[in-house]
C-alpha positions in Angstrom: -0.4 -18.6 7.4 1.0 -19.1 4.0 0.9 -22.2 2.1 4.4 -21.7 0.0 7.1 -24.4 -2.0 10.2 -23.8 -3.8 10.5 -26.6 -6.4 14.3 -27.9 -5.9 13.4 -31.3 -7.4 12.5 -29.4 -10.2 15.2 -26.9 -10.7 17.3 -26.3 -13.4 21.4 -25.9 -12.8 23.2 -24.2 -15.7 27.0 -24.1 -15.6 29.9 -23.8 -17.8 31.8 -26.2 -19.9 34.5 -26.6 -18.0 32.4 -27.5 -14.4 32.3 -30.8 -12.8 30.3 -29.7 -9.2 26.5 -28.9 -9.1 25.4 -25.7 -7.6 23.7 -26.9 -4.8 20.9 -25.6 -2.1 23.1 -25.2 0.9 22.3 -25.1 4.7 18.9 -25.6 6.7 18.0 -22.2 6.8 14.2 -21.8 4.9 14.9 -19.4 2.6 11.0 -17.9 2.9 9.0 -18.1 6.2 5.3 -17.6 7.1 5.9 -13.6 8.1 7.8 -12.5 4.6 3.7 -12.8 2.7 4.0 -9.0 1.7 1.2 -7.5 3.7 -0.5 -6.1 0.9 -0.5 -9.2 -1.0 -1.8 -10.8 1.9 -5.1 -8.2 2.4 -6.0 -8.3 -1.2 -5.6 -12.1 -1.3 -2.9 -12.1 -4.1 -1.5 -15.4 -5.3 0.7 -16.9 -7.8 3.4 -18.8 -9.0 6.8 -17.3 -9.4 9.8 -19.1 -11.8 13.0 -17.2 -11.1 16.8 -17.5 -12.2 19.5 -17.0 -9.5 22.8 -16.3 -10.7 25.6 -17.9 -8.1 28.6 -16.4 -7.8 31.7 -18.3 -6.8 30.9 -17.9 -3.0 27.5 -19.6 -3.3 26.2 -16.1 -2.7 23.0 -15.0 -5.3 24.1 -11.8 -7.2 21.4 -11.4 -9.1 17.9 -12.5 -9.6 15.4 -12.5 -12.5 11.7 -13.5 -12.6 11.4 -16.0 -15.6 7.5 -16.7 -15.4 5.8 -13.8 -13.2 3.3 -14.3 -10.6 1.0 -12.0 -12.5 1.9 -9.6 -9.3 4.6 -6.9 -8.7 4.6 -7.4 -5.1 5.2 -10.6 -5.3 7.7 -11.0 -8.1 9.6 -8.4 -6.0 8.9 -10.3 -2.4 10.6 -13.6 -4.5 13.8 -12.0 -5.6 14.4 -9.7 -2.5 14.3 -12.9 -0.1 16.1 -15.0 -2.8 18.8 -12.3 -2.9 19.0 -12.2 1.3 18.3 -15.8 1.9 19.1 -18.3 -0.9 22.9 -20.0 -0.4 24.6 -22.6 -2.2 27.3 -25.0 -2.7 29.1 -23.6 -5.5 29.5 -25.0 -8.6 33.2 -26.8 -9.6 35.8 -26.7 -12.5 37.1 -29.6 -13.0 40.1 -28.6 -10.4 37.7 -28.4 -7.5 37.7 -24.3 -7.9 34.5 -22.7 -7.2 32.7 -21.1 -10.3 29.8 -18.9 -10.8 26.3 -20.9 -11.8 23.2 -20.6 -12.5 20.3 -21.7 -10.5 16.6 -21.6 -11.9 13.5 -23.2 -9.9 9.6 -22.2 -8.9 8.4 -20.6 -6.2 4.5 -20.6 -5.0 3.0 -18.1 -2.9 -0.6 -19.3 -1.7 -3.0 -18.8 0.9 -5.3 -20.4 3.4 -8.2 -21.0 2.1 -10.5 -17.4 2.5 -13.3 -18.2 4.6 -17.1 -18.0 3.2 -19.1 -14.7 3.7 -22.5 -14.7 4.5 -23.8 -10.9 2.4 -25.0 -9.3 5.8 -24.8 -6.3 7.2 -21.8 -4.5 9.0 -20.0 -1.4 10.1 -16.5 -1.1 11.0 -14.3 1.9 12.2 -10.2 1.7 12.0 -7.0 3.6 12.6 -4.4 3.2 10.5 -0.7 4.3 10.4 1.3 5.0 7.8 5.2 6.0 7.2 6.4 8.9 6.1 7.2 6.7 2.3 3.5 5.7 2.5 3.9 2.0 3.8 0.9 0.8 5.7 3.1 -0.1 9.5 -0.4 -0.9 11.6 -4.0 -1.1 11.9 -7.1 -1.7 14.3 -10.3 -2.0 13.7 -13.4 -3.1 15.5 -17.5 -2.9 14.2 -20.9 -4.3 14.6 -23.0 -7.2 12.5 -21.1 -9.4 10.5 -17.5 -9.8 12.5 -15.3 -11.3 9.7 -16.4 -8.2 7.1 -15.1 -6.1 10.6 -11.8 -8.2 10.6 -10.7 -7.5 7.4 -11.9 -4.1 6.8 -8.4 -3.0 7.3 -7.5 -4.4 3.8 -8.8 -0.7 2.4 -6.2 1.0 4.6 -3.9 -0.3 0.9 -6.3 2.0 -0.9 -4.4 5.5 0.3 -1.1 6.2 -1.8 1.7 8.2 -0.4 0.4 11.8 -1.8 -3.0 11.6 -0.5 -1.0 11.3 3.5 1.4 14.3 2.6 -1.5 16.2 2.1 -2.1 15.3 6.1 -0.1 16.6 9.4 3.0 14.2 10.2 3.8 13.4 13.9 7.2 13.9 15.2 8.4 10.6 14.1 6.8 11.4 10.4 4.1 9.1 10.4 0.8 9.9 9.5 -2.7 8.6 10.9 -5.9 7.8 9.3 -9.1 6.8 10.3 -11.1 4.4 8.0 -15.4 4.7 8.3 -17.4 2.2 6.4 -20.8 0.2 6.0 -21.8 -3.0 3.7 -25.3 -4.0 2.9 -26.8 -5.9 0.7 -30.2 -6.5 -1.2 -31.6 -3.4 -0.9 -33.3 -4.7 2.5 -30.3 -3.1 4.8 -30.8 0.4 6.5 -29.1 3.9 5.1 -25.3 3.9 5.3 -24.1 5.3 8.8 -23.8 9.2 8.2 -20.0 10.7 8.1 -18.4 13.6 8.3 -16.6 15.3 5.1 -13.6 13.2 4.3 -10.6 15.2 5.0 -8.9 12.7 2.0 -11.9 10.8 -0.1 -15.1 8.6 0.3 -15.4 5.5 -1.7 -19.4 3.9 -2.6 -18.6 0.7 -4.4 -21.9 -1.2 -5.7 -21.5 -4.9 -6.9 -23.6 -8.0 -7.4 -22.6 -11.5 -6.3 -22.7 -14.2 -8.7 -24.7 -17.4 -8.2 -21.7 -18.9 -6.5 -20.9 -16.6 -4.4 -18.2 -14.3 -6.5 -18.4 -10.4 -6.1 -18.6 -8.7 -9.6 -19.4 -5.8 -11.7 -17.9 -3.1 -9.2 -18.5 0.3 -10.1 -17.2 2.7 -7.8 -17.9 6.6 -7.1 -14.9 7.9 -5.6 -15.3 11.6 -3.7 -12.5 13.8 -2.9 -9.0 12.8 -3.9 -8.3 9.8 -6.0 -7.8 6.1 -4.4 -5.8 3.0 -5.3 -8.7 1.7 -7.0 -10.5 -0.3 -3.7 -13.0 -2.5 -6.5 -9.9 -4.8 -6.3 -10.4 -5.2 -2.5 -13.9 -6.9 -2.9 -12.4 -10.4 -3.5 -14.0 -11.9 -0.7 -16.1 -15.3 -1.4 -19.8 -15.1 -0.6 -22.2 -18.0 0.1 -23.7 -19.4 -2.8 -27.3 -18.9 -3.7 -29.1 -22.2 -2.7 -31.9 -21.4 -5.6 -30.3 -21.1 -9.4 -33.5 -19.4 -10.6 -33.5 -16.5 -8.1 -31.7 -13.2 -9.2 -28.2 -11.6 -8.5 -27.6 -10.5 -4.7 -26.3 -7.0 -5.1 -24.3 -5.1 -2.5 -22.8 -2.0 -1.6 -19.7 -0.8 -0.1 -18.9 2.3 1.5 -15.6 3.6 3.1 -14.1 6.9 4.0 -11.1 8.2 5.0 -10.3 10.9 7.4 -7.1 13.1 8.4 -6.1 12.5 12.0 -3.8 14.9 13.9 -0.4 13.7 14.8 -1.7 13.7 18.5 -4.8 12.0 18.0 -5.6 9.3 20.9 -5.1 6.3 20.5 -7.8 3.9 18.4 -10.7 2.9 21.2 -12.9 1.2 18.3 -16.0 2.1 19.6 -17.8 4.3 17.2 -19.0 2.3 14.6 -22.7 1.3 15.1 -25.1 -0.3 12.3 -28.1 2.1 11.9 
């Protein structure tokens, strides 16, 4: 899924006066994999390039890690040292008696995506559960919806927008989870029918209104947040639309709506079958 390189050509060995080994990148082990993309970089399409600084200690073990050029991203500064920190091993450096010596290790990490498919602006409505633990960390989510099926497929990238006190406010199961349920709509142009009605949101309700560029970029969100406050979702609307095939026509607009909803801890299990476009 991820598309990610750790520049050793490139890195960058410091070591003290007295050494005569290299710190070297030891064993075949990768030190990042496909499943270590933090989830919530993944669902709001966060990339970047991360140069770090490993300091080696004497058993080739990193002790401590520092991000030198950031990603532009906390998540995934922190994602870079915490696996450099559990995975990264080395050779230790040498004095010149052959005794292993502390060093420092500096290289460039990329995280990248796929390529994000294209949207066509159509209509859609999706419905979702969503599970949470008792620190707030998103541990699951289903959803299912009519009309456009990729908009339905990652409509669970809003499940990021809740932030740990908006679940306390919620019943925990047994376990201390907490469950949500996600409602929302997209249309576009103005030609679309009404939003699907919902209930009053037990947490918030979110209408985001944006236009899409000529080539196909969403922009200009303003959002109208109801109920308690949300990890801003605007940031969520990342997606690539189709371009407009005339230059001289004007500015697609569109408008998102999404609510979310208090579950009890015994609530059955996500069926997906109560979203409908209306």
């Amino acid at each position: 899924m991820i598309l990610a390189t750790i520049w050793v050509a490139a890195a960058v060995m410091q070591l003290p006066a007295n050494s005569t080994g290299l710190c070297q990148p030891r064993g075949n082990r990768p030190w990042v994999t496909d499943n270590d993309y933090p989830r919530k970089a993944e669902a709001l399409g966060l990339q970047g390039a991360a140069r770090f600084r490993l300091e080696v200690d004497a058993r080739g073990c990193v002790s401590d890690c520092e991000i030198v050029l950031s990603t532009g991203f906390d998540v995934l500064d922190k994602a870079t040292c915490d696996l450099m920190r559990k995975n990264a091993r080395f050779k230790p450096a040498t004095n010149a008696d052959g005794a292993p010596i502390p060093a420092t290790f500096e290289t460039q990490f990329t995280w990248a995506l796929p390529k994000v498919p294209v949207r066509e602006p159509t209509n859609w409505a999706a419905t979702a559960q969503a599970v949470y633990s008792s620190e707030g960390a998103l541990l699951s989510c289903r959803s299912s919806g009519e009309g456009n099926q990729l908009a339905v497929a990652q409509f669970c990238k809003y499940a990021f927008a809740m932030t740990p006190g908006q679940l306390r406010a919620g019943k925990a199961d047994a376990r201390g989870r907490y469950k949500v349920r996600l409602r929302g709509a997209g249309q576009f142009d103005g030609k679309s029918p009404a939003l699907p009605t919902m209930p009053e949101a037990k947490y918030a309700r979110t209408d985001m209104r944006f236009v899409i560029s000529l080539d196909g970029r969403a922009q200009q969100c303003v959002e109208s947040i109801q109920g308690d406050q949300l990890d801003n979702p605007c940031r969520m609307i990342f997606d690539p639309y189709s371009e407009s095939k005339d230059a001289s026509e004007a500015l697609r607009s569109g408008r998102i709506a999404v609510q979310f909803e208090a579950l009890a801890p015994d609530a059955a299990d996500f069926d997906g079958n109560d979203a409908k476009l209306r």
